[in-house]
N, C-alpha and C positions, 0 to 999 in steps of 0.2 A: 391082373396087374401084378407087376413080380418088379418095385421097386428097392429088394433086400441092398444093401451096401450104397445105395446110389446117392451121387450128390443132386442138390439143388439149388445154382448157382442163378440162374436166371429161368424164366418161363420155357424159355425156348429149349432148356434140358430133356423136356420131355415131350412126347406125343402127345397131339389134340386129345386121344383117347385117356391117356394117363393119366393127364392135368384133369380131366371130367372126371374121372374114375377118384380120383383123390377128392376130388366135394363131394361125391358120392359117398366113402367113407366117412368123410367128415360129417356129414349128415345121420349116421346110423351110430355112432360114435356119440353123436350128441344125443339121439334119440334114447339112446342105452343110458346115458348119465341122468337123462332127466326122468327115465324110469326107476330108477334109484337098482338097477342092476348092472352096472359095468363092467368088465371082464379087466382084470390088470395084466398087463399083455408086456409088460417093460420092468419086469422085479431083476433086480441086478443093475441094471443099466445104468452108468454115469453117464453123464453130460457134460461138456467143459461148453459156456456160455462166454462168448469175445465180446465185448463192448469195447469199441474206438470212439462210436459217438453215444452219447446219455439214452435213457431209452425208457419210457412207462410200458407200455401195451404189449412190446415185442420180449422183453424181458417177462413180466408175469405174466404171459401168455406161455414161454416157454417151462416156466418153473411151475406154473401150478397145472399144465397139461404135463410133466415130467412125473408129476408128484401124485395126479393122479391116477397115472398107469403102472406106477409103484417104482419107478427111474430115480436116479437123485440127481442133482446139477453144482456145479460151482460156477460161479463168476469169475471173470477175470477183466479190469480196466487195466488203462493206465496205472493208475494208484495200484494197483493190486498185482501189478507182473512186471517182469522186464522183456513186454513182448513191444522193438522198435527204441526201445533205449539202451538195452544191453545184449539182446538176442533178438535174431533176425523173424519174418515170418516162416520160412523156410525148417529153420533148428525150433521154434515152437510147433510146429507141424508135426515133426518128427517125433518128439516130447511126447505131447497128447497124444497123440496117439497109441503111445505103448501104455496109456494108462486110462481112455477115456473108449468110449462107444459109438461117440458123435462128439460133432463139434458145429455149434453155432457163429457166426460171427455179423457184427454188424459196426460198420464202417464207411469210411470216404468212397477210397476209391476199387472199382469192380477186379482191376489189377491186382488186390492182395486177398480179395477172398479164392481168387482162381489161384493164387501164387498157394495157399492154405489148402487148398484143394489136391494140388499136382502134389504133395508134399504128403500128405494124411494117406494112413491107411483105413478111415473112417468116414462113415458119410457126412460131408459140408455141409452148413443151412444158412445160405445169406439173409441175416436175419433186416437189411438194407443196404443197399452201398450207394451213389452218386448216381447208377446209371439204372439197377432194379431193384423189384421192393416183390421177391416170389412171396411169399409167406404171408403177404398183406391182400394179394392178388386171388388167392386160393380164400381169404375172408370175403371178399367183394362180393366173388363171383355166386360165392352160398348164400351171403343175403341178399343179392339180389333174385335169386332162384326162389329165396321164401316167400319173397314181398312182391315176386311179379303177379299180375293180374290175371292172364293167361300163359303163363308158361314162358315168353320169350323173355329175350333180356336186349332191351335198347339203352343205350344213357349216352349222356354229353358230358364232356369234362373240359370243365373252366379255367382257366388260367398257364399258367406255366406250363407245357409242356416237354420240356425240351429233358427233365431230368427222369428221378428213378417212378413217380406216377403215371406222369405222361406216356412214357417207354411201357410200362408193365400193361396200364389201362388199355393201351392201343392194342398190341402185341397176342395180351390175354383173350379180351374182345374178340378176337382175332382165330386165337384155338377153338374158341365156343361159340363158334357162327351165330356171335350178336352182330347188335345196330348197333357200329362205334363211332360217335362223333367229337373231337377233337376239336374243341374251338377256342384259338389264340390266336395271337398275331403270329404272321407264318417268322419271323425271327424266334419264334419261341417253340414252335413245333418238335417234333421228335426229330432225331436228323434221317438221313435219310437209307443209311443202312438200317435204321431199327423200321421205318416206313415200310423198307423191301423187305423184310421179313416177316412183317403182320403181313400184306398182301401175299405172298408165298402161303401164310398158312391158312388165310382166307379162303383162296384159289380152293381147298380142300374141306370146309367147312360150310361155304355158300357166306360168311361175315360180309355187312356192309361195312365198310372202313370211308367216313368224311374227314377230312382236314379243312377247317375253314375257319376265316377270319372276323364272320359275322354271326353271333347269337343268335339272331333272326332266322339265318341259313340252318344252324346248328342244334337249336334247342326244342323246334318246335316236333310235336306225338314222341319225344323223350320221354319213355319213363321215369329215368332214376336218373338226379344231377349233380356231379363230383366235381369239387375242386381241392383245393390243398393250399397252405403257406405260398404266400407269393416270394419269401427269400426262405432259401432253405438252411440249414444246420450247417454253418462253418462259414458261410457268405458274408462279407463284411456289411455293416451297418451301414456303410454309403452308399451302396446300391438301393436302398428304401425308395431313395426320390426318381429314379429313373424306374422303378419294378412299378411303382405306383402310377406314375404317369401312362406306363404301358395297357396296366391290369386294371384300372381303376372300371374300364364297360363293362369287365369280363365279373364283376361284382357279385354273387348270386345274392341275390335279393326277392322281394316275392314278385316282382314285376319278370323277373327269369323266372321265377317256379310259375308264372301264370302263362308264359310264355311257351313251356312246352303244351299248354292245351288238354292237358288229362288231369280229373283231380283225383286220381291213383297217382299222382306223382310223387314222387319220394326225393331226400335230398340226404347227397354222403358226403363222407371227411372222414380221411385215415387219422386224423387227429395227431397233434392238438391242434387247436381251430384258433383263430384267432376273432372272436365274433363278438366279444365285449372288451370291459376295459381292466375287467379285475386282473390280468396281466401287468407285467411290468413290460412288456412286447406291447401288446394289447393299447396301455394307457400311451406311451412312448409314440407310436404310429399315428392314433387319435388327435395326438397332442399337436404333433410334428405337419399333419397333412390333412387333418378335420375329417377324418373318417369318424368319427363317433356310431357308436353301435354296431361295429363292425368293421374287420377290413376286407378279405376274401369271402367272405360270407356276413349275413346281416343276424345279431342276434334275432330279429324277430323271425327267420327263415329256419338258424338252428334252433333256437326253442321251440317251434312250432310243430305240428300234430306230422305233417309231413316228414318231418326228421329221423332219420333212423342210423343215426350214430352210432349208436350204442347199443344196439342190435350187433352194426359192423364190429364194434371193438369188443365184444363178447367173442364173437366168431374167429377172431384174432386165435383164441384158445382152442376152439373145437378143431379149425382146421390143423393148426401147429401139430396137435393130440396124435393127427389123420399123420401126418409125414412123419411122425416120428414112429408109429405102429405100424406104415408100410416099409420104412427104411430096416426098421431095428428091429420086427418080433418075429 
């Protein structure tokens, strides 16, 4: 694998092979850190970190895998640049780059990380945008590798499909000739240029790829069951009552977790979750539509023995660790 300079804009950047070969790393990576011998592979190295939209996991995944390969990073928000109110993506492109190594970003739309891209003479890492979530994708697919029972990887992913999970879940699935099932109402599915291109990369991996509209169809000999926020980051608040009305079957609850039939089953969420009420989201939703105990997932499902959260959002770091030691050392 010889990923030196390259960007990472969406899954599809890279060969089925590559995207394996990078959890692979990320796997020996981890293996080295927890040995307490890791090799610092990134001394020199600046980082320029873009945030458009807020971020926990995707930001200190990047800085403390940065930090442990001996790299440094800076941040840049709104508050913190005049990147889109004084200067263009294009003229910060050009900037960072005569002074940075790499460059993260995470934002709205897929348009301004490629626009960031065409522009740098550095490798790009979309650290999320509206349409893919790579960086999140390369965590999945490593904990679902650890936690599988025999080797494969099956899972269902609940709810909204149509954005940067749905897309990546399907797509990914897709590289690494898993069981990928998709179940939403089909107004919510992925569209159907991202459909033709998991099926293209299927074609070459042997991947089941299901789209369907019933859990029943969907969930059952699923190992591992994903869903995510049913309104995402920048969505306005009146869409609650139409997302709910839609997602409210698509619920994973333990009546879904019993439903796929194996009690190896596991349950994900790129996080944050929305599953109690200590939120100010969380109580608002409950209050508004009598969800209590949960809206896309049921506290008793994430706090339960089955949940492996936090397994995923650890991996957040190891894998990030993996692309940035293949791109940059």
């Amino acid at each position: 694998m010889n990923l030196t300079g390259r960007d990472l804009l969406r899954e599809l950047d890279l060969s089925n092979e590559e995207f394996g070969e990078l959890i692979d790393l990320a796997a020996a990576l981890k293996a080295e850190r927890r040995a307490g011998h890791e090799t610092r592979r990134l001394d020199d190295k600046v980082i320029a970190l873009i945030f458009g939209k807020t971020s926990t996991r995707t930001r200190v995944a990047f800085e403390v895998a940065a930090y442990q390969q001996g790299a440094q990073v800076t941040v840049l928000d709104a508050h913190t640049s005049q990147i889109g109110h004084k200067e263009s993506m294009a003229d910060t492109a050009r900037v960072l780059s005569r002074m940075f190594d790499a460059i993260e970003y995470r934002g709205d739309e897929q348009s301004t990380v490629e626009e960031l891209a065409r522009h740098a003479d550095v490798p790009v890492y979309n650290g999320l945008t509206d349409e893919w979530h790579p960086t999140q994708m390369l965590a999945d697919m490593l904990t679902m590798r650890e936690h599988s029972s025999d080797g494969s990887i099956s899972y269902a992913y609940l709810g909204d499909a149509r954005y940067n999970m749905g897309n990546s879940l399907l797509v990914s699935g897709a590289m690494m000739g898993a069981d990928v099932r998709i179940v939403a109402p089909e107004a919510l599915w992925p569209s159907r240029e991202v459909r033709r291109a998991a099926e293209e990369r299927a074609e070459s991996t042997g991947a089941r790829l299901l789209l369907t509209e019933d859990p029943a169809e969907g969930v059952p000999g699923a190992q591992f069951v994903h869903t995510d926020v049913w309104v995402s980051m920048g969505e306005p608040a009146e869409v609650w009552a139409e997302r709910v009305a839609l997602l409210q079957p698509y619920r994973v609850d333990a009546a879904v977790m019993e439903m796929t039939g194996r009690s190896d089953a596991r349950f994900m969420h790129c996080l944050p979750a929305f599953h109690d009420e200590e939120t100010a989201v969380g109580r608002t939703v409950a209050e508004e539509f009598g969800l209590r105990g949960g809206v896309e997932v049921t506290d008793e499902v994430f706090e339960s023995a089955a949940s492996i959260v936090f397994d995923q959002a650890e991996n957040r770091m190891h894998t990030i660790k993996a692309l940035l030691v293949a791109t940059l050392a």
